[in-house]
Structure formats: structure tokens, C-alpha cells
C-alpha positions as CSV (number, residue, x, y, z in Angstrom):
1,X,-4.8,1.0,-22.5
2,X,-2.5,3.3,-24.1
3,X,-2.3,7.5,-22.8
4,X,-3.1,9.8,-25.8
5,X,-1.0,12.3,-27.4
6,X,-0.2,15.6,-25.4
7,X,-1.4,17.3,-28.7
8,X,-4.8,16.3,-27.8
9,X,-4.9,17.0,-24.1
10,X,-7.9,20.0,-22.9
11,X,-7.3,23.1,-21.9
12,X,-10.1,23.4,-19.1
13,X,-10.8,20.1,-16.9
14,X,-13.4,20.0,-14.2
15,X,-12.5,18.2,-11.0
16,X,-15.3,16.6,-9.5
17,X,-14.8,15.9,-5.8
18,X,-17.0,14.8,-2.5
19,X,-13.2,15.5,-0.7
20,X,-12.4,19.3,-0.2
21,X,-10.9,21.6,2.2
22,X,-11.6,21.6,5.1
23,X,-10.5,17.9,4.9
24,X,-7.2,16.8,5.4
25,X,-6.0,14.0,3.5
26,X,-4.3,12.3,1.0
27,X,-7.4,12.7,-1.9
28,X,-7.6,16.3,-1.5
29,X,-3.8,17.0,-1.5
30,X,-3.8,14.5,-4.3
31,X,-5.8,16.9,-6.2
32,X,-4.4,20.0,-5.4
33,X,-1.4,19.3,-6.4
34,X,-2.1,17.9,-9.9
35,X,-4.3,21.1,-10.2
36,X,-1.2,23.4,-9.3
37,X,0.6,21.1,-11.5
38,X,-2.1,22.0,-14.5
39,X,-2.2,25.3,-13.8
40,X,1.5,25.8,-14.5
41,X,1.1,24.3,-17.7
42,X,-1.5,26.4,-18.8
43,X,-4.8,24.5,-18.3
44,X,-7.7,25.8,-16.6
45,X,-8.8,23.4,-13.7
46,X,-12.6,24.0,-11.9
47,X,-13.3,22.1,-8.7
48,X,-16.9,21.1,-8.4
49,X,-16.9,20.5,-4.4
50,X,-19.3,20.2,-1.3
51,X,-18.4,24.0,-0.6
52,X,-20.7,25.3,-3.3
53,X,-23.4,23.8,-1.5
54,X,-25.2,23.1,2.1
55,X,-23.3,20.2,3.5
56,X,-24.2,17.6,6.6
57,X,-21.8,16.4,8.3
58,X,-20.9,12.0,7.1
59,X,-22.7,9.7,9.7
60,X,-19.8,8.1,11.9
61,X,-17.6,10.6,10.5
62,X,-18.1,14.5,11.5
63,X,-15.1,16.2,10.0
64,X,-16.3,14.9,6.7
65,X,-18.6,17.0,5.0
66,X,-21.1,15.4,2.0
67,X,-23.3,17.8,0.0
68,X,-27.0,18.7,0.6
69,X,-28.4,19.1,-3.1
70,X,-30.3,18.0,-5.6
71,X,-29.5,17.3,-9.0
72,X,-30.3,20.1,-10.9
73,X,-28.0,23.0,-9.3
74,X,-25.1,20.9,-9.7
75,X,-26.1,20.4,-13.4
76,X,-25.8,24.3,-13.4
77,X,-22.6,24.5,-12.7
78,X,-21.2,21.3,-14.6
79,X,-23.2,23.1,-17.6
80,X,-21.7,26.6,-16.7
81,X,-17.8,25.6,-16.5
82,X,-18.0,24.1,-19.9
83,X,-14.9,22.4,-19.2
84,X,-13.1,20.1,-22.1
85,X,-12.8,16.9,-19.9
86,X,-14.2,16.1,-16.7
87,X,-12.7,13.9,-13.8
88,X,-14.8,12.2,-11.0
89,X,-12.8,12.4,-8.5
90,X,-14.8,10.1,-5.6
91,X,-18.0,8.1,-6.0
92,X,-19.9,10.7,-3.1
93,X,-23.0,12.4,-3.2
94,X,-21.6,15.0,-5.9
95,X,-19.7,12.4,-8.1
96,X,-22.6,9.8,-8.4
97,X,-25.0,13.1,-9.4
98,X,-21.9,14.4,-12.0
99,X,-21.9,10.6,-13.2
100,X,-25.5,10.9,-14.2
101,X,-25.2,14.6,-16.0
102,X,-22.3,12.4,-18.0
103,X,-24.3,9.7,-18.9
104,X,-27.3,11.3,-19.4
105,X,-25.3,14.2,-21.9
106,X,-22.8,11.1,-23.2
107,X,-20.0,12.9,-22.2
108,X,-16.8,10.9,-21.6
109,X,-15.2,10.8,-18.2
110,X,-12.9,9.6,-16.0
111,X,-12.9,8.5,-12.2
112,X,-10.4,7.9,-10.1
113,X,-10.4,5.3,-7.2
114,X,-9.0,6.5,-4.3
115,X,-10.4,4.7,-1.3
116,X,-10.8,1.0,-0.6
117,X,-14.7,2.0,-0.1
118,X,-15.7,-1.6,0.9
119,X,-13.2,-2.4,3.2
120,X,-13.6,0.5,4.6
121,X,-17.4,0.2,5.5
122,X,-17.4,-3.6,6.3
123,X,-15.1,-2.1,9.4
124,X,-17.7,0.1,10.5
125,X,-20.8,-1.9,9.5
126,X,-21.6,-5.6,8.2
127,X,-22.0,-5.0,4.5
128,X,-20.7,-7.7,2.4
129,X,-17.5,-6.5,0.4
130,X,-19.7,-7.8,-2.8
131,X,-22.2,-5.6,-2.9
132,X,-19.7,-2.6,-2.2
133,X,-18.1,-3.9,-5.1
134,X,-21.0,-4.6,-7.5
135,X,-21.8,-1.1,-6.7
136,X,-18.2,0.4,-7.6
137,X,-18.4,-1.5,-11.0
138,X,-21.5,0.1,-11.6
139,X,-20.0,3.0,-10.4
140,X,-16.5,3.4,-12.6
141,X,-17.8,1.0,-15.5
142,X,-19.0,4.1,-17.1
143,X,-16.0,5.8,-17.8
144,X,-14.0,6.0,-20.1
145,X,-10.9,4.9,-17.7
146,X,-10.7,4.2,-13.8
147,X,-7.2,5.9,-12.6
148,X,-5.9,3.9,-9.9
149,X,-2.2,4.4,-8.1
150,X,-0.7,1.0,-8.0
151,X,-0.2,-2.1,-10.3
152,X,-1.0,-4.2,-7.1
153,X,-4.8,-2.5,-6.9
154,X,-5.4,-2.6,-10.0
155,X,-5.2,-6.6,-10.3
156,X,-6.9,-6.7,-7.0
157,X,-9.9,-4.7,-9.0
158,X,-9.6,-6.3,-12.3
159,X,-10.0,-9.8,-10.1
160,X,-12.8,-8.0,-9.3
161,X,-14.7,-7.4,-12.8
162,X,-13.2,-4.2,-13.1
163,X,-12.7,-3.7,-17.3
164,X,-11.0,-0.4,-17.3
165,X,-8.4,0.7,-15.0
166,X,-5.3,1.7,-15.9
167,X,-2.0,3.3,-13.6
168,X,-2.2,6.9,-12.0
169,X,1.1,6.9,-10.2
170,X,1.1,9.7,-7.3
171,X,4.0,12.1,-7.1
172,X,5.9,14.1,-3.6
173,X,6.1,18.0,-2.8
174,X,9.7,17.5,-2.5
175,X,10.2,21.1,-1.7
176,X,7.9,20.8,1.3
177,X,8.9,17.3,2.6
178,X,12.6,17.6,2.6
179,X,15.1,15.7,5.1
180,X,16.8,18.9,5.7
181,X,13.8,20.2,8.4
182,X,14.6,17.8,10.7
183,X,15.1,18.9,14.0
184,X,15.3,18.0,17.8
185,X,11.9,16.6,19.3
186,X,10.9,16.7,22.7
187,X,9.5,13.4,23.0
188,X,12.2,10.3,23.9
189,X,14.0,8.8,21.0
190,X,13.3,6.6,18.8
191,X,10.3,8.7,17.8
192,X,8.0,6.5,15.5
193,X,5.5,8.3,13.6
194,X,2.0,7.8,12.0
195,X,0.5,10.3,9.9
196,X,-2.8,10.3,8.7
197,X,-6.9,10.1,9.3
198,X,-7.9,8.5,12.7
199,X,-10.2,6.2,12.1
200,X,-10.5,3.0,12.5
201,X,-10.4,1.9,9.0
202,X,-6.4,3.0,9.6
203,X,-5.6,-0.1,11.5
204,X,-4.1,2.6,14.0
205,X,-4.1,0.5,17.1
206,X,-2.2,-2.0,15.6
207,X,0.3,0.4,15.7
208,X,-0.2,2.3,19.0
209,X,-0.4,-1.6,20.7
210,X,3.3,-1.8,19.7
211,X,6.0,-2.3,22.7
212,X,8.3,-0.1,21.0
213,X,10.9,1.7,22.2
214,X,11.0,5.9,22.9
215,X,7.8,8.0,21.6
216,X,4.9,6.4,19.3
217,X,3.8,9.8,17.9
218,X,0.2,10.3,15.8
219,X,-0.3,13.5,13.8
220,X,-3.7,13.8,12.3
221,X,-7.8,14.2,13.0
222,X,-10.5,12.0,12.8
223,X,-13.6,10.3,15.0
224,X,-10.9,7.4,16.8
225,X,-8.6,10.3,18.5
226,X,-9.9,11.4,21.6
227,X,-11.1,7.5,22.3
228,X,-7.2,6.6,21.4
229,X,-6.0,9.2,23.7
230,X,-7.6,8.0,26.2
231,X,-7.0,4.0,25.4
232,X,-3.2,4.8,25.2
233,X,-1.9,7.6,27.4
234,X,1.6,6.7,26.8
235,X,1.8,8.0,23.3
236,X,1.5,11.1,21.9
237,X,-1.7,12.1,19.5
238,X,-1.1,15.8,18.3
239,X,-4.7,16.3,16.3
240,X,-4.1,17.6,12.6
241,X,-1.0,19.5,11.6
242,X,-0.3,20.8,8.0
243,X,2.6,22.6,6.0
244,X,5.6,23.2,7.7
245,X,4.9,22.0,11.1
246,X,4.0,18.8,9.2
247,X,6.9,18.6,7.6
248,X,9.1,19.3,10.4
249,X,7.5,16.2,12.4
250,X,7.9,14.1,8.9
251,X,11.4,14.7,8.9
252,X,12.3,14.4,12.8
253,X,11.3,11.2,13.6
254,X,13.0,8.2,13.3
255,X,10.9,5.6,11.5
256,X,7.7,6.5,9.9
257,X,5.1,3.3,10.9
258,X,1.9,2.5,8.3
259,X,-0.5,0.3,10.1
260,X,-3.5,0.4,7.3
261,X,-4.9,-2.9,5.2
262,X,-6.6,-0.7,3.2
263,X,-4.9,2.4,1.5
264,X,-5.5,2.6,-2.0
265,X,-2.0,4.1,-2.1
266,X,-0.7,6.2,0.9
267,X,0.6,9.5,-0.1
268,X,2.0,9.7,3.4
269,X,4.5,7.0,1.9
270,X,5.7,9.3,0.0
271,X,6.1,12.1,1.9
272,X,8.0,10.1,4.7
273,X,10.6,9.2,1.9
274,X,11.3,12.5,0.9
275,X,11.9,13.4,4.9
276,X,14.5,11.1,4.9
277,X,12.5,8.8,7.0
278,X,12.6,5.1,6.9
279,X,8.5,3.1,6.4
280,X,7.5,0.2,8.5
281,X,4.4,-1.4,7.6
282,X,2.6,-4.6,6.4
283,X,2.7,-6.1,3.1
284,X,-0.3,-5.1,1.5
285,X,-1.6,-2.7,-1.2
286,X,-0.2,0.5,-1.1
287,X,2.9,-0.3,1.0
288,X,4.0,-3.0,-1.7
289,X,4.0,-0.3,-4.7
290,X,5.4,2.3,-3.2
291,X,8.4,0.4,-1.1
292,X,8.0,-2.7,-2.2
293,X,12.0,-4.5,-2.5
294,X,14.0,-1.4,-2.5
295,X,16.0,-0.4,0.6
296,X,14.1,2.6,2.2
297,X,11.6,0.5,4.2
298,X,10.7,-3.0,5.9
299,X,7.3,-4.7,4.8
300,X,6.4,-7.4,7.4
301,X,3.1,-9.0,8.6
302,X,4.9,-8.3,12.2
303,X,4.8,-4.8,12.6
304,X,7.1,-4.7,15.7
305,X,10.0,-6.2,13.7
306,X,9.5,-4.2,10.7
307,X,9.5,-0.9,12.8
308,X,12.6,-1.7,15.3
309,X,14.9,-3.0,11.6
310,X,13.9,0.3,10.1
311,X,15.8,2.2,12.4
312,X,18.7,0.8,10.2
313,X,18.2,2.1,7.1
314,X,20.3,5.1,6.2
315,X,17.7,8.4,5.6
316,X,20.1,10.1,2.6
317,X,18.5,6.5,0.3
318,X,14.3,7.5,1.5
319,X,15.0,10.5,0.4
320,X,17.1,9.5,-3.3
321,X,14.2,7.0,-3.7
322,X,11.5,9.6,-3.4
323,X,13.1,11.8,-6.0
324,X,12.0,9.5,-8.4
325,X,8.2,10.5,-7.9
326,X,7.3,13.8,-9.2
327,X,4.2,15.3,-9.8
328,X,4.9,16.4,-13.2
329,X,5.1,12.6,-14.1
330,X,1.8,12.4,-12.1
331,X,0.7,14.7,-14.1
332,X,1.2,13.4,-17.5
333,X,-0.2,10.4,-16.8
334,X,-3.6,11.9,-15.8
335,X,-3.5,13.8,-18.7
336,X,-3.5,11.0,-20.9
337,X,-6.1,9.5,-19.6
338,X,-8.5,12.8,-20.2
339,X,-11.3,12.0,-22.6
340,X,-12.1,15.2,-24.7
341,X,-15.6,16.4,-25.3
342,X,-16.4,16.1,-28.3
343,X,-16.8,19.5,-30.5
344,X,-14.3,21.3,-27.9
């Protein structure tokens, strides 16, 4: 499928999206940084998200909030922003009732697929991975084009009777995430880091199991952390941290260590890269895109290894090889892969 020409790109999109602030993670800050991105070009962005409405909190999962609405307010608003294009960011509550207003008003639309959705509920409950999937081809079938950020996922979908995804490369803040915040710890060297959701989706104990030298070290929220504090004493779990506190830790440790099977991408990749710091992880989606053969980071089905040869790598080539994402490239791509409204 082949991006259109920039002469033909909106000038208002609306960004549907089940993940908003307060969330943190990589889908939201995937979002608001292509909508900063937009902005500076001139195109108005509207984010239809579960803070316009009464929420309850997700079952298993507190700190995610899913909308409480019916169909009709949300038609509203869709209705009231009038936007050129519209994006369905996630396949929640809001984006399956957005997917309807499309189809029903044949609008063209684009999703995006951000979350390995059936792998990640088969690890909380025992629903087979094809009926996830026969409902995510339902799902994304209907637009116009299914963004999705590697080559590697998108075979792994196309295997799987997806007919129209195409690439939505992510990009870094490399302003933010910058090797020059790094800074003294007070934890024992070698500090190896994870970033992220805990949950158990994230494969975290993989990681936290590890007889690894110095500090493990595990910034982020989720329903797993106080039950990982507890089953691992010896490491350090800090809870959610954001901005510049975040990117201090990014850029202070010593290896960054990615024990999930079942990122889509991994933004945190990324920003790692762009600290300077070195990835350990498995061989799977996500981790075989972003690092795949180049120098910055060891893949390897033993995670021990790959986080002990990392320590190697020199930081000044992370950070060279994340350079080469930016946003604005991001950007560009999602753009092309817009469909206009007709008449606008």
C-alpha cells in the first residue's frame, strides 16, 4: 500500500483512544507526541478519550480506566468535531463504538494496533488466541489501513488473515531522553533497568529472577507491583516516574533489560537508546525491529547472557542509533495513511 501525497493530507484529525492520561504508557505517549508533532505543522488534532465520560475502573487492571457510555453521546461529539480524518487509536469501549459511527456514516478510517490483545488476555485468562484474533480481523478489517510499528508484526498479522496493514514506525523525544542526564545512582552498580507497565503480561519476573550482578531496578505502575515487591525484596520497584526524573533513571543505568513476548513495539526501546543505554532482551517482536543486528543491544532467548554482554557495548553508538528515529518521520508516515472524508 502506497502513503498518499502530502497535498492531500487533512487539516483536522480526530484521535480516537480507550488510552489517556492518567495512564502511563507507551500508547498514550505514542499519541501525544504525533499530536504535538501535527500541531506544529498546522493540523488541528481532537482526542475523543475516556475523560469526556464516566469511566470504571478495567477488571484485573485498576489504573486503567474504560468509558461508561452509550452510543449516542459519543456520536455527539464524533459529529461535533467534524474532523477531516479519523484514527482509531485502540479497539476499547470508545473505539469499537467510533468504529460503528464510521461504518454506519461510511466514513473511511484508520486503526492502529498497538497491543498484542490476545496474548495479553490468554495470560490472564484461558481464551483461545483465535477467537481474540477473529475478533481483531473483524475489528481493523474495516479500515481503510491497520498502522502497525514493525515489519516483524505485521507478517505475524498478515499470517493471521490480516489484509491491510501497512508500517507506522515510532519515533524518540530525543530532547527528553538524552545520554547527557546521566548521573550517580544510589543503588550498587551495574544498575539494570526495566521500564514499563507491571503486569504480568510484561514477562517482568523473568527479569527480576535474574542472578545478576548490582541493582535490578523497575520504574513503572501497574496491578503486579506491590505482589513483586514483596516476591523480590532484593530489587528495587520505584512505582511510576515521568519526565525528567524518568529520563535521568533512563540514562543512569547501565543496561536497560526488556523481558516482554508480547510488545507490539516497545517505545521504551527507544527511549533507552537515546539515553545512551545498551537493551537486553529476547528475540521476539518488538525487540527484533527496533535492535535487531546492529550494535546497541543483545537479543537472546537467555536473558542473563544477553544482560551481562550488554554491559559491553559502548553508550555514544545507543544513542547515534536512536537519532535515526524521529517523530517527524513518524509523523509522515501516519499522515499518509489518513483517509479524507469525502466533501472535506
Amino acid at each position: 500500500m502506497k502513503a498518499k501525497n502530502s497535498a492531500m493530507y487533512p487539516r483536522s484529525i480526530l484521535i480516537v483512544t480507550d488510552a489517556w492520561h492518567p495512564q502511563i504508557n507507551g500508547v498514550v505517549r505514542s499519541i501525544e507526541l504525533v499530536k504535538r508533532e501535527l500541531e506544529g505543522r498546522g493540523i488541528t488534532v481532537h482526542i475523543l478519550a475516556p475523560d469526556r465520560f464516566r469511566t470504571f475502573p478495567m477488571p484485573g487492571y485498576d489504573e486503567i480506566r474504560l468509558s461508561a457510555t452509550l452510543a449516542a453521546p459519543v456520536y455527539r461529539q464524533i459529529e461535533a468535531f467534524g474532523a477531516d480524518a479519523v484514527h482509531i487509536a485502540t479497539e476499547g469501549p470508545l473505539g469499537l463504538i467510533a468504529r460503528r459511527w464510521c461504518v454506519l456514516n461510511r466514513v473511511r478510517f484508520s486503526t492502529a494496533y498497538h497491543t498484542q490483545f490476545p496474548e495479553y488476555l490468554r495470560a490472564r485468562l484461558p481464551v483461545p488466541l483465535h477467537w481474540s484474533y477473529r475478533f481483531l480481523r473483524w475489528f481493523h478489517g474495516a479500515a481503510d489501513y491497520c498502522l502497525v510499528g514493525t515489519p516483524h508484526l505485521k507478517t505475524l498479522l498478515e499470517n493471521r488473515g490480516f489484509k491491510n496493514a501497512v508500517i507506522w514506525q515510532k519515533g524518540v523525544d530525543t530532547q527528553l531522553f538524552n545520554p547527557a542526564k546521566r548521573a550517580e545512582l544510589d543503588y550498587r552498580g551495574p544498575v539494570f533497568l526495566y521500564v514499563g507497565r507491571v503486569a504480568v503480561e510484561k514477562n517482568i519476573e523473568a527479569f527480576l529472577a535474574l542472578d545478576l550482578p548490582g541493582t535490578r531496578l523497575v520504574v513503572g505502575g501497574g496491578p503486579s507491583l506491590e505482589k513483586l515487591r514483596v516476591a523480590y525484596p532484593d530489587a528495587v520497584l520505584l512505582g511510576p516516574r515521568q519526565g525528567e526524573e524518568l529520563a535521568r533513571l533512563y540514562a543512569s543505568a547501565d543496561v536497560f533489560v526488556f523481558p516482554s513476548k508480547t510488545d507490539t513495539f516497545g517505545l521504551v526501546l527507544l527511549e533507552a537508546l537515546a539515553s545512551g543505554t545498551p537493551v537486553a532482551a529476547y528475540p521476539v517482536t518488538g525487540p527484533i525491529d527496533v535492535i535487531g543486528d546492529a550494535p546497541v543491544g543483545v537479543l537472546d532467548r537467555d536473558l542473563k547472557s544477553a544482560a551481562l554482554r550488554a554491559l559491553d557495548i559502548p553508550r555514544a553508538e545507543c544513542r547515534a542509533y536512536a537519532e535515526g528515529f524521529s517523530w517527524a518521520a513518524s509523523t509522515d508516515q501516519f499522515l499518509g495513511y489518513m483517509p479524507v472524508r469525502q466533501g472535506r
